[in-house]
C-alpha positions as CSV (number, residue, x, y, z in Angstrom):
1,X,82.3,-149.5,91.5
2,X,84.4,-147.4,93.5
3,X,82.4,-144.3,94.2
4,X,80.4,-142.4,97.1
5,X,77.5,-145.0,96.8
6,X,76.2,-147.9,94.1
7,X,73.8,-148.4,91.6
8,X,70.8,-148.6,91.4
9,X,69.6,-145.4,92.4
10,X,66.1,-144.2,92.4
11,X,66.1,-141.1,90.2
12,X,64.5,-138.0,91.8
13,X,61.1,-137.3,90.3
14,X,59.0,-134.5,89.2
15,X,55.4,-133.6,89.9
16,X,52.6,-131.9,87.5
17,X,51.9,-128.5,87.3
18,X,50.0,-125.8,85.9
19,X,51.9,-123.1,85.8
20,X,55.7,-122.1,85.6
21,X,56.6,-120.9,88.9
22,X,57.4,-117.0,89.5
23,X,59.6,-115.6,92.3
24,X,63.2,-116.0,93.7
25,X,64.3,-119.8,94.6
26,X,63.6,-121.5,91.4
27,X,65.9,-123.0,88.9
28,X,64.3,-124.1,85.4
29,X,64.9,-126.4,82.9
30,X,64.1,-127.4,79.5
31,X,61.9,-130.7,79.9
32,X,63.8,-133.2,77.5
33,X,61.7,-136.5,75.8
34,X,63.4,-138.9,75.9
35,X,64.5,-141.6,78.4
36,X,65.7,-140.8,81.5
37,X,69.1,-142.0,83.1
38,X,71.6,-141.9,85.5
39,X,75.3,-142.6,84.7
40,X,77.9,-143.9,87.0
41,X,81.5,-143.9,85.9
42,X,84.4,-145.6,87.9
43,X,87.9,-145.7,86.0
44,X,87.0,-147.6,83.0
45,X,83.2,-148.5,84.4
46,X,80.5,-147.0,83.1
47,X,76.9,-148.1,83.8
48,X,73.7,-146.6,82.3
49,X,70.6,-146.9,84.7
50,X,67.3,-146.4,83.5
51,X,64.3,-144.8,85.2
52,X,63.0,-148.7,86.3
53,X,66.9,-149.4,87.4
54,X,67.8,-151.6,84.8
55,X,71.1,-151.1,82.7
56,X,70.4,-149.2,79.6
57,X,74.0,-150.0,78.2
58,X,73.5,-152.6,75.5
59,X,70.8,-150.4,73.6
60,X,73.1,-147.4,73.3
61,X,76.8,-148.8,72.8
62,X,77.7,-145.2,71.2
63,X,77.2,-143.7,74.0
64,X,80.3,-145.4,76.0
65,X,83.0,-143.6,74.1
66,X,81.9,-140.0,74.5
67,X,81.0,-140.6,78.3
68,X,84.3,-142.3,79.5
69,X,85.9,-139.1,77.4
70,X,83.7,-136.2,79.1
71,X,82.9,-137.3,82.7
72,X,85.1,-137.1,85.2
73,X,86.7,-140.3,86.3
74,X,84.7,-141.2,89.3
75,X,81.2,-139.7,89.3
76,X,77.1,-139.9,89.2
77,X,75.2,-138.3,87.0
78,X,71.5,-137.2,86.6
79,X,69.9,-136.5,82.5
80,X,68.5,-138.0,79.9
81,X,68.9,-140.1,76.9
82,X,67.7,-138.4,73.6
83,X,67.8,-139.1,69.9
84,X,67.8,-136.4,67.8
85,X,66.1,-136.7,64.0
86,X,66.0,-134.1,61.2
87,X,62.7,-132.4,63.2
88,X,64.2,-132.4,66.5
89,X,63.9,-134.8,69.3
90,X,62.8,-138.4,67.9
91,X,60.8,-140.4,70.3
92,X,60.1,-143.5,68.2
93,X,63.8,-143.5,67.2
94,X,64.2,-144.5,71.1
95,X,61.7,-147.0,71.2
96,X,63.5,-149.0,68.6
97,X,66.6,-149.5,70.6
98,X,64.8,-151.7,72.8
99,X,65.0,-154.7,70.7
100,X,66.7,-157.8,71.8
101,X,69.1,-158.2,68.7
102,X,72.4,-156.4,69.1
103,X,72.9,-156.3,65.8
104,X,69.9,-154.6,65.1
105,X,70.7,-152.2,68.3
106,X,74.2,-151.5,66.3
107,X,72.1,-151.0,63.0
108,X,70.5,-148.3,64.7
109,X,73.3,-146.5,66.4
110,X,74.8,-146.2,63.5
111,X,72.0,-144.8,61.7
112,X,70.7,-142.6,64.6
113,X,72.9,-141.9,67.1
114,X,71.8,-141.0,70.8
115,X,72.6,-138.2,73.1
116,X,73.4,-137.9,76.3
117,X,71.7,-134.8,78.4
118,X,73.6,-133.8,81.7
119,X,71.4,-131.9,84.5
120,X,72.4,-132.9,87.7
121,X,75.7,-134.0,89.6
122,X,75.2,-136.5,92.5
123,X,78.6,-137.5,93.3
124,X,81.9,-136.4,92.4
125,X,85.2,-138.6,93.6
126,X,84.8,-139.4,96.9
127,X,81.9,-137.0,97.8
128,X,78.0,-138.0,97.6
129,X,76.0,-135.0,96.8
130,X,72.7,-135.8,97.1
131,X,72.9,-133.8,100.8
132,X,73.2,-130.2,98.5
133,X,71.5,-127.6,97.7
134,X,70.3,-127.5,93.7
135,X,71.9,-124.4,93.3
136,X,75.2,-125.7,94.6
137,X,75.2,-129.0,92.3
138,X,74.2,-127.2,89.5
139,X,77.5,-125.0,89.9
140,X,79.5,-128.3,90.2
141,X,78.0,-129.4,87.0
142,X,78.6,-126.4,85.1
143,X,82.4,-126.7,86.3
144,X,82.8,-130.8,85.7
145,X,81.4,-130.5,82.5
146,X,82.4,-127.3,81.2
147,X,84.2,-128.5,77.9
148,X,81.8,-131.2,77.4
149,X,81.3,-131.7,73.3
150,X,78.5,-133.8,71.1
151,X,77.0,-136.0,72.0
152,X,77.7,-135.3,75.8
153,X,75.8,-132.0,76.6
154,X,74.7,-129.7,79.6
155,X,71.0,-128.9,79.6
156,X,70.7,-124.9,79.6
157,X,69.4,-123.6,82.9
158,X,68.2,-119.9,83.9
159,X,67.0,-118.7,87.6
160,X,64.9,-116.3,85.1
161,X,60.9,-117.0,84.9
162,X,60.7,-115.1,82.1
163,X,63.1,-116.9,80.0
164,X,61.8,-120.0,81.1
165,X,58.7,-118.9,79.8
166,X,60.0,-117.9,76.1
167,X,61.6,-121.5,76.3
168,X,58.3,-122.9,77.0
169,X,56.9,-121.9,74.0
170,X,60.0,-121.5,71.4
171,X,61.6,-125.2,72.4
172,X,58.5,-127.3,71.9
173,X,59.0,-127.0,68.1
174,X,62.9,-128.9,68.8
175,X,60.5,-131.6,70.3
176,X,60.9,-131.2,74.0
177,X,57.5,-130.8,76.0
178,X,57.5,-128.1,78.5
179,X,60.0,-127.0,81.3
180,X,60.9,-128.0,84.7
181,X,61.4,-125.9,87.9
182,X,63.9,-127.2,90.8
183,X,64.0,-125.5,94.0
184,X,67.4,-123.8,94.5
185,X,67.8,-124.7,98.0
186,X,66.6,-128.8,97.8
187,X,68.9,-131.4,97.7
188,X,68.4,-134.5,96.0
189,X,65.4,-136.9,96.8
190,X,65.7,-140.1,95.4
191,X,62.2,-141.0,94.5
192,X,60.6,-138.3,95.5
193,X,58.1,-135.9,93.5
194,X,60.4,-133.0,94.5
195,X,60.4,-130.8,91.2
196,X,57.5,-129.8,88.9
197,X,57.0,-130.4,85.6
198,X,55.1,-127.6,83.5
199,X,54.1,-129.4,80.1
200,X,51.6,-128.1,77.2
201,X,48.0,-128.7,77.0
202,X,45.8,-128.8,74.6
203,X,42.5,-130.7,73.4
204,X,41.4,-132.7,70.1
205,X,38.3,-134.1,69.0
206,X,39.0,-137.8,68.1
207,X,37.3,-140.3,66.6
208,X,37.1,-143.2,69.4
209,X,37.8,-146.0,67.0
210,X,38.3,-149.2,69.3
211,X,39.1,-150.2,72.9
212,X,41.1,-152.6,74.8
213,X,39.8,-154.3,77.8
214,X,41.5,-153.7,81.2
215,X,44.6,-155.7,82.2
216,X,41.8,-157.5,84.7
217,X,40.4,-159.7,81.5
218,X,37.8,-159.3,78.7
219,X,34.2,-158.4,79.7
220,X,35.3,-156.4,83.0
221,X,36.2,-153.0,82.5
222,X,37.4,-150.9,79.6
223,X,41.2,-150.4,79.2
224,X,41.8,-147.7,77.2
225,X,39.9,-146.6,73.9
226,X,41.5,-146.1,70.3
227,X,41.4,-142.9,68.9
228,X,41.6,-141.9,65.2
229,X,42.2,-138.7,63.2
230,X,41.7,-138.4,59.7
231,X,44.4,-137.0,57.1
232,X,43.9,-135.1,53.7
233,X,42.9,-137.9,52.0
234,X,40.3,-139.5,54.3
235,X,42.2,-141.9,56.0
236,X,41.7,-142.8,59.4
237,X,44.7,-142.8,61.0
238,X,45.7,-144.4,64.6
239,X,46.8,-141.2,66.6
240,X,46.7,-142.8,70.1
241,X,44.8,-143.5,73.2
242,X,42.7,-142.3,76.0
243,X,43.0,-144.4,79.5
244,X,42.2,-141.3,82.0
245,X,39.3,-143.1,83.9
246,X,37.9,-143.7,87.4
247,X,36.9,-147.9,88.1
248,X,33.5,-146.6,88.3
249,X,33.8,-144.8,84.8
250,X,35.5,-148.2,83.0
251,X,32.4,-150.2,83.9
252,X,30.0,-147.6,82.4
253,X,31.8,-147.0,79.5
254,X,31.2,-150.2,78.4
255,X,27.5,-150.0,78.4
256,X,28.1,-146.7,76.7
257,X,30.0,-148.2,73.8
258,X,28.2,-151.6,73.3
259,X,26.1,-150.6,70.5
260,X,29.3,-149.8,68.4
261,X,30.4,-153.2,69.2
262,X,27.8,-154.6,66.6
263,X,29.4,-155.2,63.2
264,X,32.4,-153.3,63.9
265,X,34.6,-155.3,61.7
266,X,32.4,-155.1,58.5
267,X,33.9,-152.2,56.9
268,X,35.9,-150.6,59.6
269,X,39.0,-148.7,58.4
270,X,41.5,-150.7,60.3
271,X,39.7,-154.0,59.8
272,X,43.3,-155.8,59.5
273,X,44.0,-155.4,62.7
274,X,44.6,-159.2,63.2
275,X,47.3,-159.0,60.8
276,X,48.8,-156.1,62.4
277,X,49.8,-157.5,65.9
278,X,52.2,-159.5,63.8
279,X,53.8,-157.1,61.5
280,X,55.2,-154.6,64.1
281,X,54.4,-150.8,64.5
282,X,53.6,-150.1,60.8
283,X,52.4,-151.4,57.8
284,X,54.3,-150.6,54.4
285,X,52.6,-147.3,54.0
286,X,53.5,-146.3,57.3
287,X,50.5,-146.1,59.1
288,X,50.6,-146.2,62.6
289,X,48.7,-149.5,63.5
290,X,46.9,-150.1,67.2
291,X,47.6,-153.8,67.1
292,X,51.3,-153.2,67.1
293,X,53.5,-155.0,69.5
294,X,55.0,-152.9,72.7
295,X,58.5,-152.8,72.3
296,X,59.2,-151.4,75.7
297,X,57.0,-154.7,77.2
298,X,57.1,-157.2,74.7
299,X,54.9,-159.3,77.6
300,X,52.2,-156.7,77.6
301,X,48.7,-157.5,75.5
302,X,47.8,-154.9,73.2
303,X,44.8,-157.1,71.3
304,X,41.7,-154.6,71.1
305,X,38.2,-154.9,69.8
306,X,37.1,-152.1,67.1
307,X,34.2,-150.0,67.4
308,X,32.6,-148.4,64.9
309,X,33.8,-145.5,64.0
310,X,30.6,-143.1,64.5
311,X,31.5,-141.6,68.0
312,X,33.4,-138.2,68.7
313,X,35.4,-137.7,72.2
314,X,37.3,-134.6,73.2
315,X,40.6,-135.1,74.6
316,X,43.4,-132.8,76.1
317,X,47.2,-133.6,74.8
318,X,50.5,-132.3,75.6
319,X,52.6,-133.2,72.9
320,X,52.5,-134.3,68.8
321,X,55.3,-136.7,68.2
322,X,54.8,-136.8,64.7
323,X,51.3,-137.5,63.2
324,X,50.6,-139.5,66.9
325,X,50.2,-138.3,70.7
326,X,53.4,-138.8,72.4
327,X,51.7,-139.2,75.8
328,X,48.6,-140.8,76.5
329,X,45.8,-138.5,76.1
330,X,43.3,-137.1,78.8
331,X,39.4,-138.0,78.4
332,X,37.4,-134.5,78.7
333,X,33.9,-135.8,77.1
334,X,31.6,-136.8,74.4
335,X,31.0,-134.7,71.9
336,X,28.1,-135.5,70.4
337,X,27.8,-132.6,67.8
338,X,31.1,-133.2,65.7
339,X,31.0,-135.7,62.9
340,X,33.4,-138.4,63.1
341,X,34.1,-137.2,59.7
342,X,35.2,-133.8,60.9
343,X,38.1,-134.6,63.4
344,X,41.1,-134.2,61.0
345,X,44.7,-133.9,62.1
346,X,44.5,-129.9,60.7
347,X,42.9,-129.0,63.9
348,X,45.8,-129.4,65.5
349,X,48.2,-126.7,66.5
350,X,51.7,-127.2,64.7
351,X,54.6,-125.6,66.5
352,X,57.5,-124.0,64.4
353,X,60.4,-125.8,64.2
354,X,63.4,-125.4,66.3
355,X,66.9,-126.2,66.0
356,X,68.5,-127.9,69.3
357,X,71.6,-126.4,68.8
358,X,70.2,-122.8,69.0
359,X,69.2,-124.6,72.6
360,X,72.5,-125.4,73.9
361,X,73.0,-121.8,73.1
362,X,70.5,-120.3,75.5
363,X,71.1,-119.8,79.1
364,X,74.6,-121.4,79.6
C-alpha cells in the first residue's frame, strides 16, 4: 500500500485508572465497546487491522463502501468497530461476526450492520503522524473527516473534565463503559500503555456455580469459577466469570471448593452442560450457557466442572451487557452470610438508556 508506513501496526494502548483526570493537558474520550481497529486506505485499498493484527475485513464487508467513500484517499486511521442494537452498543452482535461462513458473516451484516468509530489520525498522504502531538492530530481528524456521515463517525472529544464527567455517567446507558483521557501534548506510541482508561465499578454477590481448571490441565490450579444470578422466576442464570487470582490463590481455592465437588451434577440447575458445548451460546430459551463454544478462539477449552450451587462470592464489575458481565469480573471475597438464594439480577444497578445519536451530538 502506498502510504507513510505498512500494516500491521501495533495500536496504542490504554492503562487503568481510578479516576478521570482534572487539570489542563488532557483530551477525553468516550470509551467505545466494541472491537478495536485501525484502517489503512491506499486508492482502492482498504485494510481493517484488528487489535491482534489480523485483517478484520471479511467479518465486516459493509464496512468497505462507507470507508472508501469517507476517508481520504491515502491515510491511517485509529477507532473502533461497534454494532449498534435497539439498546445501544451490542457486544454479542460482534462476537457473531467471527464465524468462518461468509454467508453467515453476510447474513449478519445485513441484519446488523457495524460502525465504524474514528479517534485518531496517524498518517495522512505522504506524512506519518505518529511523531505529533494529540492535540495536533486530533485537529487533523476533525478537518479530514469533517462531513463524515453513518456509519463512518468521529468520536466526540472535549478538553473539559467536567463534561467528561457528565459523559461518564449519562453514556453508559448507550452501552459504552467509561471514558478515556489522552495527553494533549503525546504523540502516538504504538504499543504502549500511553492513555488511561477510567471505566465503572461496581460489586455483585454471585452465586459461584462451577469452575474451569487452568489452561495448565485438570487437577492443577483453578481457572476461573462460574458465576450465577438468579432472575424473577428462580432461575439460575449463567452471568459470567471470575479469574482475578494470584498462582498461590488458584491452588487453595481448590481445597476451598472441593466439598461442592461432591454430587454436583445430581440436581444442579445447569446439569446439561454436556449438551451445551455442542449447541452454541444458547439454548432455545435463550439462556446464556457456560459450556458454550468461544467464538473468538474456537481452539480454546471451555469444558468446566459444576459445583454446587451453595456458595456466595462478592465480585466488582464494570459493565452489564445485557443480563451477563461484559468483562470478566474481579474476585473481592466470600460472603458467607448471603444465601445463594438471595443473589438475584435486581441487585444490580440499571443505567438509563441513551441514544448514541444524542452522543455524536455532544462535544463536536
Amino acid at each position: 500500500m502506498e502510504l507513510p508506513f505498512q500494516p500491521p501496526l501495533e495500536p496504542m494502548l490504554a492503562k487503568a485508572a481510578d479516576a478521570i483526570p482534572g487539570g489542563e493537558g488532557w483530551l477525553y474520550e468516550p470509551k467505545w465497546d466494541g472491537f478495536r481497529a485501525i484502517v489503512f486506505r491506499a486508492g482502492d485499498e482498504l485494510l481493517i487491522q484488528s487489535r491482534d493484527l489480523k485483517p478484520l475485513d471479511r467479518y465486516f464487508p459493509e464496512l468497505a463502501e462507507p470507508l472508501l467513500a469517507a476517508l481520504p484517499d491515502r491515510c491511517v486511521v485509529d477507532g473502533e468497530v461497534v454494532i449498534a442494537g435497539r439498546d445501544g452498543l451490542d457486544f454479542e452482535a460482534l462476537l457473531l461476526r467471527i464465524h468462518p461462513a461468509a454467508s453467515r458473516v453476510a447474513m449478519l451484516a445485513a441484519e446488523s450492520p457495524a460502525s465504524f468509530i474514528a479517534w485518531d489520525l496517524l498518517a495522512l498522504g505522504v506524512d506519518d503522524l505518529r511523531e505529533l502531538a494529540q492535540a495536533e492530530r486530533r485537529a487533523r481528524l476533525d478537518r479530514a473527516l469533517a462531513d463524515v456521515a453513518p456509519p463512518i463517525h468521529l468520536t466526540p472529544a472535549t478538553r473539559d473534565s467536567e463534561m467528561a464527567t457528565d459523559w461518564f455517567d449519562r453514556f453508559e446507558g448507550a452501552g459504552l463503559d467509561g471514558v478515556i483521557a489522552k495527553p494533549l501534548d503525546a504523540a502516538y506510541q504504538p504499543g504502549k500503555r500511553a492513555m488511561l482508561k477510567i471505566k465503572h465499578a461496581r460489586t455483585a454477590d454471585c452465586v459461584v456455580a462451577g469452575f474451569r481448571w487452568h489452561k495448565n490441565g485438570r487437577d492443577t490450579h483453578v481457572g476461573s469459577l462460574l458465576l450465577g444470578l438468579f432472575d424473577g422466576s428462580g432461575q439460575l442464570h449463567h452471568v459470567g466469570v471470575t479469574a482475578s487470582f494470584s498462582w498461590e490463590r488458584r491452588a487453595s481455592l481448590l481445597a476451598e471448593i472441593a466439598p461442592l465437588r461432591a454430587q454436583a451434577v445430581e440436581g444442579h440447575p445447569w446439569r446439561e452442560w454436556a449438551e451445551w458445548a455442542s449447541m452454541g451460546s444458547a439454548d432455545a430459551s435463550g439462556q446464556r450457557l457456560p459450556g458454550a463454544t468461544s467464538r473468538w478462539n474456537r481452539g480454546k477449552d471451555l469444558s468446566w466442572e459444576p459445583l454446587r450451587p451453595e456458595r456466595v462470592c462478592e465480585v466488582a464489575y464494570d459493565h452489564l451487557q445485557g443480563d451477563r458481565f461484559r468483562h470478566g469480573t474481579t474476585f473481592r471475597r466470600w460472603r458467607t452470610d448471603r444465601a445463594p438464594d438471595t443473589c438475584r439480577y435486581d441487585q444490580l444497578e440499571v443505567t438509563a438508556p441513551f441514544e448514541l445519536t444524542r452522543i455524536f451530538a455532544s462535544g463536536r
